[in-house]
C-alpha positions as CSV (number, residue, x, y, z in Angstrom):
1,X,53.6,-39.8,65.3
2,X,54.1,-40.6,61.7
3,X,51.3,-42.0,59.8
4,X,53.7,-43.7,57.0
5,X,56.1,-45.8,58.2
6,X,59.6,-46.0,56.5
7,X,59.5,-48.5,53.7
8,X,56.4,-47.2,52.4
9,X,57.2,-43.3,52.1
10,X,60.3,-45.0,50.1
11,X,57.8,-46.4,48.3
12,X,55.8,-43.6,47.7
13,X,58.6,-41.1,46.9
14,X,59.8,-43.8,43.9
15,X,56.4,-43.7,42.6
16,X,56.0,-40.0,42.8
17,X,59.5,-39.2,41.4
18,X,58.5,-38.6,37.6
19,X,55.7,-36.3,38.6
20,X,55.8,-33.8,35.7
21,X,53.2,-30.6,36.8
22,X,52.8,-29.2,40.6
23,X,50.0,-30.6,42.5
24,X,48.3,-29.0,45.6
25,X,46.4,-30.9,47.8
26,X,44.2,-28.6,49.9
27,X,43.1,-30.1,52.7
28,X,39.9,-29.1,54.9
29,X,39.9,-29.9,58.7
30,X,39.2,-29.3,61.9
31,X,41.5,-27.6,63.6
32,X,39.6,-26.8,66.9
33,X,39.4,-28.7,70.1
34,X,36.0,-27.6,70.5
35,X,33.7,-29.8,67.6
36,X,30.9,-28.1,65.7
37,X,27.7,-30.5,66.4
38,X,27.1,-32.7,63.6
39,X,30.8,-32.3,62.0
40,X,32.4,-34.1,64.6
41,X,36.0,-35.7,62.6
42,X,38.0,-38.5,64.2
43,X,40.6,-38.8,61.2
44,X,40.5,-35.1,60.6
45,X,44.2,-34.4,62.2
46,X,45.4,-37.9,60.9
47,X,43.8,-36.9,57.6
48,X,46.2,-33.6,57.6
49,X,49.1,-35.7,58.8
50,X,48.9,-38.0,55.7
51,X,48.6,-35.1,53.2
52,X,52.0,-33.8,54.6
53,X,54.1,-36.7,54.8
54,X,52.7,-36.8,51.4
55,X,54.0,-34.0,50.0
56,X,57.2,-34.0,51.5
57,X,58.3,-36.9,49.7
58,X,58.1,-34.9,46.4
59,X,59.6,-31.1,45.6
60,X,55.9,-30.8,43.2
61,X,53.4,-31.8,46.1
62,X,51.9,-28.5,48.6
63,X,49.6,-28.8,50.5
64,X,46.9,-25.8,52.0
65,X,44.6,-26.2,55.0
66,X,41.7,-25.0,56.0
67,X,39.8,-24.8,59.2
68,X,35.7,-25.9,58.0
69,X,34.8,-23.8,60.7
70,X,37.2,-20.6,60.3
71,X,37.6,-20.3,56.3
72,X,34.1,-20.2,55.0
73,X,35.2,-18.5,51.9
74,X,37.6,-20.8,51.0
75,X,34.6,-23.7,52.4
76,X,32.1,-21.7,49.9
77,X,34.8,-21.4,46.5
78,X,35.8,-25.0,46.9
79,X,31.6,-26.5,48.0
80,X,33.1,-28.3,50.6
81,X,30.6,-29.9,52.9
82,X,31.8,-32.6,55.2
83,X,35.1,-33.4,56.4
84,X,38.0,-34.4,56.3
85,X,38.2,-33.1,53.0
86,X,41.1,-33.1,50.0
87,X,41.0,-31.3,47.2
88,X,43.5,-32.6,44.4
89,X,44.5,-29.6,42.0
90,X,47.1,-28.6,39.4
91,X,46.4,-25.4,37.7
92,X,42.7,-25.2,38.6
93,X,40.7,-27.0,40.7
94,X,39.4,-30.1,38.3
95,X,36.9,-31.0,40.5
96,X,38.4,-33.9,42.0
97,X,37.4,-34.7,45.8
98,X,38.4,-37.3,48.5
99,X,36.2,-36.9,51.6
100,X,37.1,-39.0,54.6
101,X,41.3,-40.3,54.6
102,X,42.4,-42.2,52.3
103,X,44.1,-45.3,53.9
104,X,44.5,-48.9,53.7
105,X,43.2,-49.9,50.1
106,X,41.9,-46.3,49.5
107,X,45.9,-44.9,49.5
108,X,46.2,-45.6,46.1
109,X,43.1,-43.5,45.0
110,X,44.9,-40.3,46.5
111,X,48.3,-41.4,44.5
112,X,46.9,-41.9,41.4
113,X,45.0,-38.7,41.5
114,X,48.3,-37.0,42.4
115,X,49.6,-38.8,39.6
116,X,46.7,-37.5,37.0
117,X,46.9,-34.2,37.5
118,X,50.3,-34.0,37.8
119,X,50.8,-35.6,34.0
120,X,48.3,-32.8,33.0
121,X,46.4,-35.5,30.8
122,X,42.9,-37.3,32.2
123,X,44.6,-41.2,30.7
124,X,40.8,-41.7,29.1
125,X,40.4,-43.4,25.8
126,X,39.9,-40.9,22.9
127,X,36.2,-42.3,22.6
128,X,35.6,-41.3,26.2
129,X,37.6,-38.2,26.0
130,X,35.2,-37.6,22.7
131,X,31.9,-38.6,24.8
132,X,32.4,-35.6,27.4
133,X,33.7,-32.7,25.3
134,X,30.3,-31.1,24.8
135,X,27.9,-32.0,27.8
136,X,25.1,-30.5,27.9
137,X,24.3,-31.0,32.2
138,X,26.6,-31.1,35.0
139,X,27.6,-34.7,36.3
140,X,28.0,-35.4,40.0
141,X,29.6,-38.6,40.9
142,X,30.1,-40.2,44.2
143,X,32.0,-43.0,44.5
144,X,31.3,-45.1,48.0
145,X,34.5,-46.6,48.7
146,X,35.7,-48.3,52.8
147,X,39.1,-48.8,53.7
148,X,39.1,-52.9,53.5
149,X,38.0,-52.9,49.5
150,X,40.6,-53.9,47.3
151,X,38.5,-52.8,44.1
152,X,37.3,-49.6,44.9
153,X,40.4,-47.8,44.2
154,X,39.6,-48.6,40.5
155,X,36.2,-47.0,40.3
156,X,37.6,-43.9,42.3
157,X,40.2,-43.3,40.2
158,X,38.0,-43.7,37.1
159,X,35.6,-41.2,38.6
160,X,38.4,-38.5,38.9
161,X,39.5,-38.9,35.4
162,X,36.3,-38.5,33.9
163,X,36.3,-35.3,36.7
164,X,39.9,-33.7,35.4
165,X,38.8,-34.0,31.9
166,X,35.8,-32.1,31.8
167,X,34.9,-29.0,33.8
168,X,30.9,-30.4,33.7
169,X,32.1,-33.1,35.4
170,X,33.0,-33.4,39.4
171,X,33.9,-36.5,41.6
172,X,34.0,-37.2,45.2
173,X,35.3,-40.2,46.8
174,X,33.3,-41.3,50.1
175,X,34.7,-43.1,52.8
176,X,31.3,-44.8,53.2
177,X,32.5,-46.0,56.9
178,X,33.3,-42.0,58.1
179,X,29.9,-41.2,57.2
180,X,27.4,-43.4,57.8
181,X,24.3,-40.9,57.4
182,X,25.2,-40.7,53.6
183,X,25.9,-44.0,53.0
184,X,22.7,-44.7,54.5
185,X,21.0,-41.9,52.5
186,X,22.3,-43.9,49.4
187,X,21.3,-47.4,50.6
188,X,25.4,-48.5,50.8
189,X,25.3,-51.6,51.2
190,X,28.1,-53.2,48.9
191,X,31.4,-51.1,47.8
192,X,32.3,-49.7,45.2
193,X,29.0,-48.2,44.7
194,X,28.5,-45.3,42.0
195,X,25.8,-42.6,42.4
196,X,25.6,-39.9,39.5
197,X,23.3,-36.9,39.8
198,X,21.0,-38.4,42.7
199,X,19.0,-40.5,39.7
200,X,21.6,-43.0,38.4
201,X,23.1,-46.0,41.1
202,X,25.2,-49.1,40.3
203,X,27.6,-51.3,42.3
204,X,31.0,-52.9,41.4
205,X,33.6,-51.9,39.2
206,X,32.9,-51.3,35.5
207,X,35.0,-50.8,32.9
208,X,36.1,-47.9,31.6
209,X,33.3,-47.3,28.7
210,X,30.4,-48.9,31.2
211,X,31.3,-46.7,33.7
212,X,30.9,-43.6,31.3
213,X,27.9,-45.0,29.7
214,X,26.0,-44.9,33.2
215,X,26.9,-41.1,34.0
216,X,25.8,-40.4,30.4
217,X,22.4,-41.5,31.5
218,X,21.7,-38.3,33.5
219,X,22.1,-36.4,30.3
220,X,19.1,-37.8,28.4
């Protein structure tokens, strides 16, 4: 069954049809019928499904996938540790993550990284480009998104930019609704919410020189 009906892979494929580098989405799942206690995934195969209709509506979308159980050393080189996972990459892996599927309001945020990486160019002001040339710590950035949120797409997307251009810098998207445990761990209680390096937290959608200003805190 077909997770994208007709009118929106049309759609999608008009969006996607200027895409200007490859892009591989590699996609982590569970492809057992026997769950692994504690990674239990109910969107896993739908997950897989999505990346694949996906890329089949553009000749510079692939897609890879792994088994979390089987490939542990493609698990370890990619720090993948929940899933469903995807992993959007050009060239090198940027560091840009979506963890849980990416429908309803959260579609965009997969397209728009597809999009960025593909046009080999981040879309960041020259300031903020400027701002994370020479970091001198590695930034982590969550971004707790659910399904139903018509402005979390925004901070996702923000978070991956800042991810493709600089290699200190690496963003998941969390499906805060696929798992609960960690959006509990973070006190989720309002989406979009923003956590950088464990220490920094803040809710809503900033703009784009807020947004940076924030993750710079964990560099002082």
């Amino acid at each position: 069954m077909a997770v994208l009906d007709d009118k929106v892979k049309e759609e999608v494929k008009d969006m996607l049809k200027d895409l200007k580098e490859s892009v591989k989405l590699v996609v982590f799942t569970q492809d057992s019928l026997i769950s692994t206690p504690g990674h239990e995934c109910e969107t896993c195969r739908e997950n897989r499904l999505l990346m694949e209709e996906v890329a089949a509506l553009s000749d510079k979308i692939s897609v890879e996938v792994y088994d979390f159980a089987k490939d542990k050393e493609s698990v370890e080189e990619y720090k993948i540790d929940r899933i469903p996972a995807t992993v959007v990459q050009g060239e090198k892996d940027s560091g840009i993550r979506i963890y849980g599927m990416p429908a309803g309001y959260e579609f965009p945020t997969l397209l728009n990284a597809i999009k960025l990486v593909s046009a080999v160019d981040s879309g960041l002001s020259n300031e903020s480009k400027e701002k994370v040339k020479d970091l001198s710590k590695p930034i982590h950035i969550q971004v707790f998104v659910t399904l139903t949120c018509p402005y979390c797409a925004s901070a996702a997307t923000l978070a991956h930019k800042l991810a493709y251009e600089s290699n200190q810098i690496k963003a998941d998207v969390v499906n805060a609704q696929e798992f609960p445990q960690l959006a509990q761990r973070y006190n989720v209680f309002a989406v979009p919410k923003t956590v950088v390096n464990e220490t920094v937290q803040f809710e809503g959608v900033l703009p784009e020189q807020g947004f940076l200003e924030k993750a710079l805190e964990t560099q002082k």
